[in-house]
C-alpha positions in Angstrom: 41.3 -5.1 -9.1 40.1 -3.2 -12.1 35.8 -3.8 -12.4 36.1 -4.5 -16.5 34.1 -6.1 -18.7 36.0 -9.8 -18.7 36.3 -9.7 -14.9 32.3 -9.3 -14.4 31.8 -12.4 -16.9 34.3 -14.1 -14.9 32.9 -13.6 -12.2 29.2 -14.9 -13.3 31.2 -17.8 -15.2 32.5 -18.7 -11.7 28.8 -18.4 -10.1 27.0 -20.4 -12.7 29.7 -23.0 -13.3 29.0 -23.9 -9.6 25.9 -23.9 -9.2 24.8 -25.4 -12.0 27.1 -28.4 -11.1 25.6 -28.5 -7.3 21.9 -27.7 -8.8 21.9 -30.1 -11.7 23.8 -33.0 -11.0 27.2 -32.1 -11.9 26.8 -30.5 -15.2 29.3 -27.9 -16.1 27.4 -25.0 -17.8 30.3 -22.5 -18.5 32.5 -25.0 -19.8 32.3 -28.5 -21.6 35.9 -30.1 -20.8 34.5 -31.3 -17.4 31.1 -32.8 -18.4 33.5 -35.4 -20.2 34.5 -36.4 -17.0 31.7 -36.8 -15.1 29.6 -38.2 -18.1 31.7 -41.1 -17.6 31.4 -41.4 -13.8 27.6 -40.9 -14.1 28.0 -43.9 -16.5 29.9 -46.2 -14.6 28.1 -45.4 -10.7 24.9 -45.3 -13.0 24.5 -41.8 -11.6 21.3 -39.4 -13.5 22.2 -36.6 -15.3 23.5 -38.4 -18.2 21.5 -36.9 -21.2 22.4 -33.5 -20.0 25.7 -33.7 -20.1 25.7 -35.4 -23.2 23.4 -32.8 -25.0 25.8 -30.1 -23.0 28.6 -30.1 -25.9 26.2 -30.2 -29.1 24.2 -27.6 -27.5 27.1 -25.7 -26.6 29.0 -26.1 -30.4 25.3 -25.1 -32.0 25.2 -21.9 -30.2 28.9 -20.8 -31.2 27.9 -21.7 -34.2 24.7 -19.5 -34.4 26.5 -16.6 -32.6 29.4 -16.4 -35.2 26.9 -16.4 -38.1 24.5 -13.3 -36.2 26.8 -11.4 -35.6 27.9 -9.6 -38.7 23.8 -9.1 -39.8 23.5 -7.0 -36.4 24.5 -4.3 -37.5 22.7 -3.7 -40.4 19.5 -3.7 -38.0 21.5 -1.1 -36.6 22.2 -3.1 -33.1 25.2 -3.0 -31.6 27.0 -6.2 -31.7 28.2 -7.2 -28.5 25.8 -5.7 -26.3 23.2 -7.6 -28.3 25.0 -10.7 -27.5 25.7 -9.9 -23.9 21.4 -8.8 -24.0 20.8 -13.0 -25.4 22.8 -13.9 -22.3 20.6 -12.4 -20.0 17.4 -13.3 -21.5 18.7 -17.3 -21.5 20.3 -16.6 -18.3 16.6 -15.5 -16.9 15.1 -18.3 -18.3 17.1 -20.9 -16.7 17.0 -19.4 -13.2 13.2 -19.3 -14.3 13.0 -22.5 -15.0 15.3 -23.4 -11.8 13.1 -22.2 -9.1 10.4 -23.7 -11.0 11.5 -27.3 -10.6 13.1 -26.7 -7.2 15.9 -28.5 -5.8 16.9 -32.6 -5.5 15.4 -33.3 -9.2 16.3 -36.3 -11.5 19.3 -34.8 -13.3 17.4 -36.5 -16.2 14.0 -35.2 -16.2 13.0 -33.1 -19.0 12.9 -29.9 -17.4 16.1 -30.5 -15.3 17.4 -31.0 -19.2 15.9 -27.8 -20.5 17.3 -25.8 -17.3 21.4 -27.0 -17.6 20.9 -26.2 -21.6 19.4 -22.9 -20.8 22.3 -22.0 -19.2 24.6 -23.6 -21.0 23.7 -21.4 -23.9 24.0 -18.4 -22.2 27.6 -19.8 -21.2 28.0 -20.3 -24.8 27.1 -17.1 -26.0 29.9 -15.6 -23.4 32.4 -17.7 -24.6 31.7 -16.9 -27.6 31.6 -12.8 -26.9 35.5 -13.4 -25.5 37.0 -15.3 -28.3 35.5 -12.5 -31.0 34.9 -9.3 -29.4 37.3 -9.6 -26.1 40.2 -11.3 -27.8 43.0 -9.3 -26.1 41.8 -10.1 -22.9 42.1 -13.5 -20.7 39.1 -16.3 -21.1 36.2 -15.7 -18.9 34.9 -19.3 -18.3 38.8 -21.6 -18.5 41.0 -20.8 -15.9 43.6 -23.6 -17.0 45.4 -21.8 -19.5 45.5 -18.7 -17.5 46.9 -20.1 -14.4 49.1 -22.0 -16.6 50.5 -18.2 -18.1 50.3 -16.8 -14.5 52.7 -19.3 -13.7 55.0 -18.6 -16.9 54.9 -14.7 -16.0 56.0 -15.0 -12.5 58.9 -17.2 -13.7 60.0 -15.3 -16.4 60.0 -12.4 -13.9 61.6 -14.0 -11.0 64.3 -14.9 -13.7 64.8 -11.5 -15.0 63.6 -9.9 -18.7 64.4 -6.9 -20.6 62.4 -3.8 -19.7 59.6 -4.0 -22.5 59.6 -7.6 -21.8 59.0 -6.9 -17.8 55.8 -4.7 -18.5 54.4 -6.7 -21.0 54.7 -9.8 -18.8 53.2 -7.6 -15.7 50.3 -6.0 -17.7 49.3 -10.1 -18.8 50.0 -10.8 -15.1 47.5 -8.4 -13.9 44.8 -9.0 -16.3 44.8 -12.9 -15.7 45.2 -12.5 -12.2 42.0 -10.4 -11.9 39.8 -13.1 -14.1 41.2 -15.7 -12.3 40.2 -14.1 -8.3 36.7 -13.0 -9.9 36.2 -16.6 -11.3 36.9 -18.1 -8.0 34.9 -15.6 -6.1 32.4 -16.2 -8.7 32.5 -20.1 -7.3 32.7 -19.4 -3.7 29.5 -17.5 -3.6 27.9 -19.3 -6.1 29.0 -22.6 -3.4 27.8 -20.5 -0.7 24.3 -19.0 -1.8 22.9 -22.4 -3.1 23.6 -24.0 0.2 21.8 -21.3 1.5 18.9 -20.5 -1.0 18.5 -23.6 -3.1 17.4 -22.7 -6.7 16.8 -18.8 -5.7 20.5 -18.7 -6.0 20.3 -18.9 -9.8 18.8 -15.0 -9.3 22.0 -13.8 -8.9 23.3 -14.3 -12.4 20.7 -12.3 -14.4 21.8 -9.3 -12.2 25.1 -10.0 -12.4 24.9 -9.9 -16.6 23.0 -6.8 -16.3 25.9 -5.2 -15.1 28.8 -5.6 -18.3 25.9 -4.4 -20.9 25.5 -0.8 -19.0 29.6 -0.6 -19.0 30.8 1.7 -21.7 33.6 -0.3 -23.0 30.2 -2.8 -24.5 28.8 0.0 -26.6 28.9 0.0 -30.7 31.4 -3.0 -31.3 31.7 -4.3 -34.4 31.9 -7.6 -35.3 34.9 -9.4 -35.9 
């Protein structure tokens, strides 16, 4: 598996995702499809939690929003667009796990810091999706693994079936790229799973050294906005 950009944001994506929903009551932080659903179960078993999740897709929209309309001034401060973004990441990414080890673990989900902590990182999740819709858009999503399993599954059939030589490697090239999101994501989960069982809140460490990593890459250097 190739160590690119998209797969290291899976794999955070992964990491966060989970521990954000184990840490903070079941919110989703990389993606907001999920906090839908358990919204409503928090509603109905009368569960905490709820103003996060509800504040989870405003937040989440606003921050889109604001990356979208940044991005084209960057550059005339002479920044470079998508490591700029992938540097706001971090910084919000530092600030929840911050803010995570601050309030420690087996909060009210609905406490104002526990708040503030999910939409800390739920921004940061933002800004990523955002960064692989504009700047990544040839590449697989970093954060919804749905649609990529769903195109993984396609592939194989098509090639199972038989296609046409340019067809073949242009359904094998997709194959491998979504393939290697998807295992990072997953791994991302798995330890994400593993090292808040083990360390609590210090797991939410992890992630600011794991976004480190993408804006040192090459491939994030001088890209222009879309």
């Amino acid at each position: 598996m190739k160590f690119s950009v998209p797969v290291f944001l899976s794999l955070n994506a992964g990491y966060v995702d989970t521990a954000g929903f184990l840490a903070l009551q079941g919110l989703f932080t990389a993606h907001v499809t999920g906090n839908f659903v358990t919204l409503g179960a928090a509603l109905v078993l009368g569960t905490s939690g709820v103003l996060a999740k509800l504040l989870a897709l405003p937040v989440f929209c606003v921050v889109i929003l604001s990356t979208r309309l940044l991005a084209p001034s960057l550059p005339r401060l002479g920044l470079p667009v998508l490591r700029t973004m992938l540097w706001l990441k971090l910084i919000l990414l530092t600030a929840g796990a911050a803010m995570a080890i601050w309030i420690g673990p087996g909060r009210n989900g609905s406490e104002p810091a526990v708040v503030l902590t999910g939409m800390l990182l739920v921004a940061a999740m933002a800004i990523q999706n955002g960064i692989s819709r504009i700047h990544l858009g040839a590449s697989p999503p970093t954060t919804l693994m749905t649609g990529t399993t769903t195109q993984m599954m396609i592939d194989i059939a098509d090639l199972w079936r038989g296609l046409p030589p340019e067809e073949r490697a242009v359904a094998t090239g997709r194959l491998s790229r979504m393939a290697a999101n998807v295992i990072a994501f997953a791994s991302g989960c798995a330890a994400g799973a593993i090292a808040f069982s083990q360390f609590k809140m210090l797991c939410f460490v992890v992630p600011p050294l794991l976004a480190i990593v993408p804006i040192l890459m090459p491939a994030t250097r001088d890209k222009p906005a879309a």
